[in-house]
C-alpha positions, -999 to +999 in steps of 0.1 A: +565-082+169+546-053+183+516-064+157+519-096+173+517-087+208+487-070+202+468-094+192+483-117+222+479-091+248+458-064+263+471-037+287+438-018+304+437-006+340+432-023+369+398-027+384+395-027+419+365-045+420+371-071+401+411-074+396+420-077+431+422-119+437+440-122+401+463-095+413+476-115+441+478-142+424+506-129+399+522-113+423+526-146+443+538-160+409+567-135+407+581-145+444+618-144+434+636-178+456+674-182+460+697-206+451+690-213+490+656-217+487+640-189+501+616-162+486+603-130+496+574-111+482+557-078+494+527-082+512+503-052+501+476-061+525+451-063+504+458-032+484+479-032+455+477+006+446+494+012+480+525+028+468+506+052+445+472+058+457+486+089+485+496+107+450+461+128+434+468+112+399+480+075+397+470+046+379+478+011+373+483-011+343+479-050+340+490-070+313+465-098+307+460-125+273+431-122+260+434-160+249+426-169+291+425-133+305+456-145+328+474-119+340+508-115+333+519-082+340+517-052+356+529-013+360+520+018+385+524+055+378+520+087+393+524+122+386+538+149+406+552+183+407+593+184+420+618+208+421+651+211+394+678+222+419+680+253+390+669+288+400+635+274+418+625+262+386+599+231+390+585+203+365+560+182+365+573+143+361+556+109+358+569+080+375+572+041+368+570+021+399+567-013+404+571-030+371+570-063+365+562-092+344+551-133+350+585-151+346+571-173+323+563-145+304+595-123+302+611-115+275+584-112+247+580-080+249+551-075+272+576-053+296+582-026+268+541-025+259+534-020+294+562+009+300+549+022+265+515+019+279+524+042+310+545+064+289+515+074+274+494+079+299+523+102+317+523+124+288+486+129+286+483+140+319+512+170+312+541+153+327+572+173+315+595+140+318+596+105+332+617+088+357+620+055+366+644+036+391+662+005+394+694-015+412+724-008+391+728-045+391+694-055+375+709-052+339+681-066+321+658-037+335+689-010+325+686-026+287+651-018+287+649+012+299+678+022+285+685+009+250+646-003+243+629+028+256+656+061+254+662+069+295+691+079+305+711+081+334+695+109+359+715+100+391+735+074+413+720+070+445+727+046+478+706+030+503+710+025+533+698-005+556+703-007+595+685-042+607+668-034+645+686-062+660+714-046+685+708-022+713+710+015+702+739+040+707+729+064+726+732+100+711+757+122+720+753+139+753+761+174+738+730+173+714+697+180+721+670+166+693+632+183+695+606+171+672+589+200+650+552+203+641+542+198+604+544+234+599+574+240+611+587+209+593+572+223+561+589+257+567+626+246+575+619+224+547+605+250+521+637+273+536+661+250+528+652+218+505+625+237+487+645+239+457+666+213+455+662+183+430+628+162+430+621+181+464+577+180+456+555+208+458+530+185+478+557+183+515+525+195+535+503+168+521+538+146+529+543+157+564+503+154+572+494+118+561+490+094+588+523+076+579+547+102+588+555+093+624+568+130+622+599+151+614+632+156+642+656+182+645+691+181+659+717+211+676+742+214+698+734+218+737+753+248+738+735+262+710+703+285+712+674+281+684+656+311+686+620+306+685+623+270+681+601+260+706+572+292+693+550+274+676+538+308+651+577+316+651+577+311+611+607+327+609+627+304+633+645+288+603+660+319+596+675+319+633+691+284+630+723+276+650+756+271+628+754+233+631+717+215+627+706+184+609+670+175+605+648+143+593+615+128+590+605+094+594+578+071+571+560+046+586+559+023+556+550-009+576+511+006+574+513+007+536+527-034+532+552-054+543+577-078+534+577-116+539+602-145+534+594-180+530+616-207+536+614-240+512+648-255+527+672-250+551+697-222+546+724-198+563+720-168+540+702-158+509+694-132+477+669-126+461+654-100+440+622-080+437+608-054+417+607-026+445+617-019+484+620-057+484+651-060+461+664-031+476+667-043+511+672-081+512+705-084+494+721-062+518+710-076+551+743-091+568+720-109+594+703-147+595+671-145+589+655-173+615+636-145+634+617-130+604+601-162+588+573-161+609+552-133+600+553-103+575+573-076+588+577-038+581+602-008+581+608+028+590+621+049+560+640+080+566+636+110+543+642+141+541+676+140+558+700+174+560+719+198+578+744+222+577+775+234+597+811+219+615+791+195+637+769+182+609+788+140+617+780+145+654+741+156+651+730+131+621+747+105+639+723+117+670+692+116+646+702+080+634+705+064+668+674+083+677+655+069+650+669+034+652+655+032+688+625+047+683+618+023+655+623-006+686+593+007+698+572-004+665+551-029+658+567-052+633+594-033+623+628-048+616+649-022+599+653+012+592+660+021+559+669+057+535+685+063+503+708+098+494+727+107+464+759+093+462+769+127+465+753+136+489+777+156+520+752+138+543+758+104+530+793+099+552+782+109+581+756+078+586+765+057+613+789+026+593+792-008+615+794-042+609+755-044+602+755-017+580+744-023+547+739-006+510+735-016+477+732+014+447+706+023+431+700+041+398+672+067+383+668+072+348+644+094+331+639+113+296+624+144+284+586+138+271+575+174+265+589+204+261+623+219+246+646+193+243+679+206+250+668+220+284+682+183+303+709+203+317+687+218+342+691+192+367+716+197+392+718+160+413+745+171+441+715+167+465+682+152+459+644+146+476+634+110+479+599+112+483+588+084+507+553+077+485+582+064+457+602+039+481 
């Protein structure tokens, strides 16, 4: 079979300069419709190395027959440096994002060559082990990955979708919330996240790119932060109140956006999609009459944590705060972040009627290096690095 492929199909990397039109072309081609006739499909703007191009080494595979040179599939990666959640011990890990194969296509094999095809590339460039993610419903992704290719289960993780379509609680008058600058963001991070699982060595190039709208922290009123508002305090996360939560939020709507179109008249719909897509549409209890008209965005928010008796009261703050702020942008329709289903922080997210989740699941395998050293992965927290989502 593999023989066979080869000689049906070549994997090489994208060109910029001269893959771009095909590029949208299959992507078009793999808009997923309902039963209710409706499809979405991300709109990259023109860019389809997006989602990988803010990491220093990245790439991206196409699948194409050399019969016609149509292309018929395609694969990102990246490589970066994250934390284990073990004794500040760090790896270097290469990531699959954004997979995905012409549905005429599927299932002749071109899925495993192309996830081969990265594989290798991963290992090359000194990546200790390779993740991947997926919805824990999309089983024909789990046999690949799992049966076809050797991944196993890493973690269970949720996320999170809040639509912007109601008027915003108002935080609780007994908390105050003060936006950090990027260094103190990276220090209370560093302080407190630094080793904890797939937390990256790059946060400062995280916290300084031009989609971080910027990173919020939360306390009680009757609290005092010392040195908080000292600007070359670095040691102000060593002075933090009892109770505190912090996050930081992603402007993703200036990387792409999403789009639905409608082909008949419907009430509701699902549909799936090989990233952010899938992950957000089948969870959206709303109609979806207002966001036919034109692509749309979201606000994705990382980092999230805190500590203390008060922890409900001051994420709840930070989530109402970031749900109204996200009013104020352009295009933006939800708010959107994923945590470990174990997460302490995970139950005290705001839950109402349009509250929405759907699971999600990361895989990954050992690819250098001793192999009985998998245990070093603690998951009770975890980073979700907003470059991935």
């Amino acid at each position: 079979m593999s023989a066979q492929l080869d000689e049906k199909v070549l994997i090489r990397e994208f060109n910029e300069d001269r893959d771009i039109e095909a590029v949208e072309k299959f992507e078009k081609n793999c808009e997923t419709g309902s039963r209710k006739g409706v499809s979405i499909f991300t709109n990259m703007m023109g860019d389809p190395m997006c989602r990988i191009r803010l990491y220093p080494t990245h790439i991206m595979l196409i699948a194409e027959l050399l019969e016609n040179r149509e292309l018929v599939g395609a694969v990102r990666g990246c490589i970066k440096h994250v934390g284990t959640d073990n004794g500040g011990t760090h790896v270097k890990i290469g990531c699959i994002l954004g997979l995905r194969v012409s549905p005429k296509h599927r299932r002749k094999g071109i899925g495993l060559k192309l996830v081969k095809s990265i594989e290798g590339w991963a290992i090359r460039n000194g990546a200790q082990y390779i993740c991947i993610a997926t919805e824990e419903s999309n089983f024909i992704s789990t046999n690949l990955f799992v049966h076809k290719c050797n991944f196993v289960k890493l973690s269970s993780l949720v996320i999170l979708v809040q639509p912007i379509k109601y008027h915003a609680q108002d935080p609780s008058l007994n908390v105050r919330i003060e936006k950090l600058s990027v260094e103190q963001a990276i220090s209370l991070y560093k302080g407190r996240l630094g080793s904890k699982a797939f937390f990256p060595n790059d946060m400062e190039a995280i916290l300084n790119e031009k989609l971080s709208l910027g990173s919020w922290v939360s306390f009680l009123k009757e609290d005092d932060w010392v040195g908080l508002h000292n600007k070359e305090d670095n040691d102000f996360p060593s002075r933090a109140p009892s109770s505190w939560a912090i996050l930081s939020i992603w402007k993703t709507c200036e990387a792409y956006k999403l789009q639905i179109r409608r082909q008949h008249p419907f009430k509701c719909f699902h549909a799936t999609l090989s990233h952010a897509g899938a992950k957000i549409f089948p969870c959206m209890k709303t109609t979806t009459c207002d966001l036919l008209h034109r692509p749309f965005g979201f606000l994705f928010l990382y980092g999230v944590h805190g500590e203390g008796q008060r922890l409900g009261e001051l994420i709840k703050s930070l989530w109402w705060f970031a749900y109204s702020l996200a009013g104020n942008v352009k295009d933006c329709k939800v708010i959107v972040t994923e945590l470990a289903v174990c997460d302490p922080v995970r139950e005290h997210v705001p839950q109402g009627p349009s509250m929405s989740c759907i699971n999600d699941l990361w895989y990954f395998k050992k690819v250098n290096g001793p192999s009985d050293d998998n245990d070093r992965w603690k998951m009770t927290q975890l980073f979700v690095d907003p470059r991935d989502f």
